[in-house]
C-alpha positions as a printed Julia matrix, in Angstrom:
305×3 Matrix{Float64}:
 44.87  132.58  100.6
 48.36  131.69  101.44
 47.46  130.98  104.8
 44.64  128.17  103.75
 47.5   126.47  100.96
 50.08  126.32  103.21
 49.3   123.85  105.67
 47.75  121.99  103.58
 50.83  121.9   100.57
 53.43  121.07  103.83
 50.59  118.09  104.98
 50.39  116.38  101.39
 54.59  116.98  101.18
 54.63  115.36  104.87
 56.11  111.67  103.83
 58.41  113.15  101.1
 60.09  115.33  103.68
 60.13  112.41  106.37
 62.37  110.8   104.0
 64.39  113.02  103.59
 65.15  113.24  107.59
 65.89  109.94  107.76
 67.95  109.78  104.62
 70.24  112.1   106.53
 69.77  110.15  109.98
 70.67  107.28  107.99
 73.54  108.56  106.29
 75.24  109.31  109.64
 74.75  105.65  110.75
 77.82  104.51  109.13
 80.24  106.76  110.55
 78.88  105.59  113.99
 78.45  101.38  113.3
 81.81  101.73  112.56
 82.99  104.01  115.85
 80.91  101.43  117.55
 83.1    98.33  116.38
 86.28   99.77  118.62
 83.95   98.57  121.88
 82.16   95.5   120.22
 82.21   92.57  117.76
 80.04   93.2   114.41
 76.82   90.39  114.86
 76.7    91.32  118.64
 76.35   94.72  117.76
 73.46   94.19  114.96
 71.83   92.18  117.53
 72.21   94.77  120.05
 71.02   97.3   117.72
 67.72   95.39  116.87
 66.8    94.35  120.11
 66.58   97.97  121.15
 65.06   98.97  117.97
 62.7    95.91  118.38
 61.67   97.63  121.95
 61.41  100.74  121.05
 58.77   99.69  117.95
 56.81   97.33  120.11
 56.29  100.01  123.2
 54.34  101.74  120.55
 52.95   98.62  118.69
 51.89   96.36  121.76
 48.34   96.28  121.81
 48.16   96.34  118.05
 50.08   92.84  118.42
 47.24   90.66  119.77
 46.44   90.08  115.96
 49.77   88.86  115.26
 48.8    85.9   112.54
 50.64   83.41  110.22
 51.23   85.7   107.41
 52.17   88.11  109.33
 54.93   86.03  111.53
 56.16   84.2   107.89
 56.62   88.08  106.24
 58.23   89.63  109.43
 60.74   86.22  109.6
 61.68   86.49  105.76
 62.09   90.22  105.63
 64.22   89.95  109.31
 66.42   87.28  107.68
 67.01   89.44  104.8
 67.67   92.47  107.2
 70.15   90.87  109.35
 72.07   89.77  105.89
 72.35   93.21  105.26
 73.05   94.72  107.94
 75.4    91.8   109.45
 77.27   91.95  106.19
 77.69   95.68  105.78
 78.87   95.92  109.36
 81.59   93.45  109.64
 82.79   94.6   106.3
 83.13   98.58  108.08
 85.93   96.71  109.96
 88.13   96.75  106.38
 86.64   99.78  103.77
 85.41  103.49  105.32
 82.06  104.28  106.12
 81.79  106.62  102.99
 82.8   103.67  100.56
 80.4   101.6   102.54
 77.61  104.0   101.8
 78.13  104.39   98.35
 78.5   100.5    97.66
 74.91  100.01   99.85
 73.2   102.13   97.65
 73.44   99.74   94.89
 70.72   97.9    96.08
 68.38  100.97   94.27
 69.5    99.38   90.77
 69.57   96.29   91.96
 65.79   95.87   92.78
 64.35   96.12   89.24
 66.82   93.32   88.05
 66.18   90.68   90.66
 62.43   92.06   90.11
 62.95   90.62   86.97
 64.89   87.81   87.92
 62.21   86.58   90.76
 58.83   87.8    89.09
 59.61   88.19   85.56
 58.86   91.78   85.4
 60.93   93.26   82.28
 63.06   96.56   83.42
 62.49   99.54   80.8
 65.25  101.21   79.24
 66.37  103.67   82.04
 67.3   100.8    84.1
 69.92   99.02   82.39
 71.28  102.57   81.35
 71.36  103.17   85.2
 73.17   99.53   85.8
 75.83  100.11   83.38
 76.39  103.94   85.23
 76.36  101.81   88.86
 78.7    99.48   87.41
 80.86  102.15   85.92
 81.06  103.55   89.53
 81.13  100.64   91.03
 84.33  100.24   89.17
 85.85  103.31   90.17
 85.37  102.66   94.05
 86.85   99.87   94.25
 90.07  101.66   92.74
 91.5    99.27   90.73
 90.16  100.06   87.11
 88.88   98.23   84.14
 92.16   96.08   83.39
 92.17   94.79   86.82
 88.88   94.28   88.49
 88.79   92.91   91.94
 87.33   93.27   95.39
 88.8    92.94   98.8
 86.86   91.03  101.48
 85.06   93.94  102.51
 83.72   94.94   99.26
 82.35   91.65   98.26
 80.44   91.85  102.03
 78.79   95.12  101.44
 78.06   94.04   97.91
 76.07   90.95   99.64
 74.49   93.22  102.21
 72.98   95.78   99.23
 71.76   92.51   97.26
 70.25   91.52  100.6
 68.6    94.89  101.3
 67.66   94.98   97.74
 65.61   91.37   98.51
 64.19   92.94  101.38
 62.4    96.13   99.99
 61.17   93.92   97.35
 59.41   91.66   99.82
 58.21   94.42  102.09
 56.94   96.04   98.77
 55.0    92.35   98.13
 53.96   92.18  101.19
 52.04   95.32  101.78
 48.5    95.88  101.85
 48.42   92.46  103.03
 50.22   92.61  106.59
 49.6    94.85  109.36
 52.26   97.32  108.99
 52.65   97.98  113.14
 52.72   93.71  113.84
 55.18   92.83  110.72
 57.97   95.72  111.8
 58.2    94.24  115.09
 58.73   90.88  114.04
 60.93   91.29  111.66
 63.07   93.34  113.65
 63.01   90.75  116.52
 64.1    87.94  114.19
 67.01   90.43  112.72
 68.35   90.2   116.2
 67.9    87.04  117.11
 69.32   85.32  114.04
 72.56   88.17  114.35
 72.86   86.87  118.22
 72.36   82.93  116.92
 75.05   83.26  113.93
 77.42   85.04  116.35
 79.21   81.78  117.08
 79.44   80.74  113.32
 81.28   83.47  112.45
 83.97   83.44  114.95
 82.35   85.79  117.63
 82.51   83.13  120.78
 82.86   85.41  123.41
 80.31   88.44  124.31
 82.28   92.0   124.43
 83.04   93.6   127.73
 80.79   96.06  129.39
 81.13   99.47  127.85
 78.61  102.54  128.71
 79.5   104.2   125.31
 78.48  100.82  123.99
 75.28  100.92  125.19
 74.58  104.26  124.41
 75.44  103.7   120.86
 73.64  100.69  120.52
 70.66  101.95  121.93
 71.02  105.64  119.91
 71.42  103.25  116.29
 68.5   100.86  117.75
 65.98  104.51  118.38
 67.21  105.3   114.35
 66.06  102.07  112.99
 63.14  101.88  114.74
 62.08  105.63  113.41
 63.74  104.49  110.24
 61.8   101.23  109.63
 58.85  102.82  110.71
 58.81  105.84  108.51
 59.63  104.03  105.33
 56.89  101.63  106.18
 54.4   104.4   106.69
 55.94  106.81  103.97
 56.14  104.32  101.38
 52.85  103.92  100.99
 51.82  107.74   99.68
 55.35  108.16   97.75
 55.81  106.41   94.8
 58.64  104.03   94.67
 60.54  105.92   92.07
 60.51  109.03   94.13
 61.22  107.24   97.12
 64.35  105.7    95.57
 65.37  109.36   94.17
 65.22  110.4    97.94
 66.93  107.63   98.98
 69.98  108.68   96.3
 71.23  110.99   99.14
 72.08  108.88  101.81
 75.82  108.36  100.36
 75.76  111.42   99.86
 75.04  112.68  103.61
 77.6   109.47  104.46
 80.24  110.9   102.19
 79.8   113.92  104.07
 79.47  113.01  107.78
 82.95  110.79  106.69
 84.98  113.63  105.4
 84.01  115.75  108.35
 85.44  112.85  110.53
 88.56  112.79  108.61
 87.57  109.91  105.76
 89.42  111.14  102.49
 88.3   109.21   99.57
 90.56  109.16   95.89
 89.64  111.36   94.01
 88.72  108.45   91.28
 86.41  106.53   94.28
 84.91  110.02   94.85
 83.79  109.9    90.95
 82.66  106.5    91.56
 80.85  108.03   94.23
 78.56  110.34   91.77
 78.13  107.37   88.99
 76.57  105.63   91.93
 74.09  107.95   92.78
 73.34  108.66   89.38
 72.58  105.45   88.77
 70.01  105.28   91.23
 68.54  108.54   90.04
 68.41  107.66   86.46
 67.49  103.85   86.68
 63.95  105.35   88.22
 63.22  107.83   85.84
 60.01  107.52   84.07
 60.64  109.82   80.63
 57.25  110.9    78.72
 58.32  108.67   75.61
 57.95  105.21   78.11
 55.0   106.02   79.26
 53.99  107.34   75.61
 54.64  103.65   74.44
 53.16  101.63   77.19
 50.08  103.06   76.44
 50.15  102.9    72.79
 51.4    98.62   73.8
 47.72   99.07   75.69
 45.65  100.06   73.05
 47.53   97.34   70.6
 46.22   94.51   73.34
């Protein structure tokens, strides 16, 4: 009997435990954008990092591309501007805060979604998301070390802040946009206009000159452009058999995996940011909860109607 279940039980729990993997493949990206940033200026590196991930997608996506249409192209462009806001934001600002603290202020963007869901299509939150917003702004708080009496943010914290509202925009739009876009067509395009638009801005944000040669370079760039390829990829295909709420629950870990990869390299966090740290990924546990009682009272809101 067990060998019938088996296969079958690890094939239905197939996407849940592709998140995971890249949850911890993407926790470890930190650590090395901001290794990378000793050979390389920040936009030249995103673009570097999405061209190769843009080639790496398309050698498996070419022939599915002769359908490329209008929808498609306007999707891929919106959701590759919003990607190289993120990304270009939360890699210059590894240049000034550690890749741990980085982590944990990306993950914001879990709570995040639900409020500018609100803000952009009027869809009300429910109570376990504003309980998980005040817990992310507790946290968010205690990262940034200074403490209720005197809240502020350097430079680099107000970047990654940006970059999490910006990834934030952009699983809400690749969340609208599915089931209505070929999945294969849209990744490629938006990847290719992340990289182009990093490249374009480089000389807008001070970047005039293109970085010297450097093999380890390379190798990174192309090693971080293989990881968002599979990442992309697997959270376009994964997402659609696991539920958003579980997906953001998985998702929870990445600081975590960060946080770890970081102190293994030598990051020490305070003690108070480490705290900070937990409130964060609480709050992105809690805020997609789903208690009994909710759904209890949705449906008795349905009979009412």
């Amino acid at each position: 009997m067990l060998s019938h279940t088996t296969p079958q039980s690890l094939s239905s729990k197939a996407p849940q435990i592709a998140l995971i993997l890249i949850t911890v493949i993407w926790g470890g990206t930190f650590l090395t954008v901001q290794y990378a940033l000793n050979f390389t200026t920040p936009m030249f590196f995103v673009g570097c990092r999405f061209a190769a991930a843009t080639l790496a997608v398309l050698l498996f996506s070419y022939k599915a591309m002769k359908g490329l249409n209008l929808k498609e192209i306007a999707a891929g462009f919106l959701i590759g501007i919003l990607i190289a806001a993120g990304y270009g934001t939360q890699t210059v600002a590894l240049q000034m805060i550690s890749s741990s603290e980085s982590a944990f202020l990306t993950a914001l963007y879990v709570p995040l979604v639900p409020i500018l869901l609100w803000i952009i299509f009027q869809k009300m939150p429910n109570i376990m998301t504003w309980i998980g917003v005040l817990l992310a702004f507790a946290g968010l708080v205690l990262l940034t070390g200074n403490g209720l009496g005197s809240l502020s943010f350097n430079y680099g914290q107000i970047l990654t802040l940006l970059g999490a509202i910006a990834i934030a925009l952009e699983i809400i739009f690749i969340g609208y946009f599915a089931g209505k876009v070929d999945v294969k067509r849209v990744t490629v395009v938006q990847l290719a206009v992340a990289s182009i638009l990093s490249f374009a801005i480089m000389p807008l944000v001070g970047e005039h000159t293109v970085p010297a040669f450097s093999w380890t370079l390379l190798f990174i760039a192309i090693g971080l452009g293989l990881a968002s390829a599979l990442i992309q990829s697997v959270m376009n295909w994964a997402q659609r058999y696991v539920p958003p709420s579980q997906a953001a629950i998985i998702y929870a870990g990445e600081p975590v995996w960060a946080g770890i990869f970081g102190r293994l390299a030598g990051e020490r966090l305070p003690a108070l940011a480490i705290v900070g740290g937990i409130l964060v990924v609480l709050s992105v546990i809690i805020s997609e909860l789903k208690p009994k009682f909710l759904e209890r009272n949705k449906a008795d809101q349905n009979e009412v109607k």
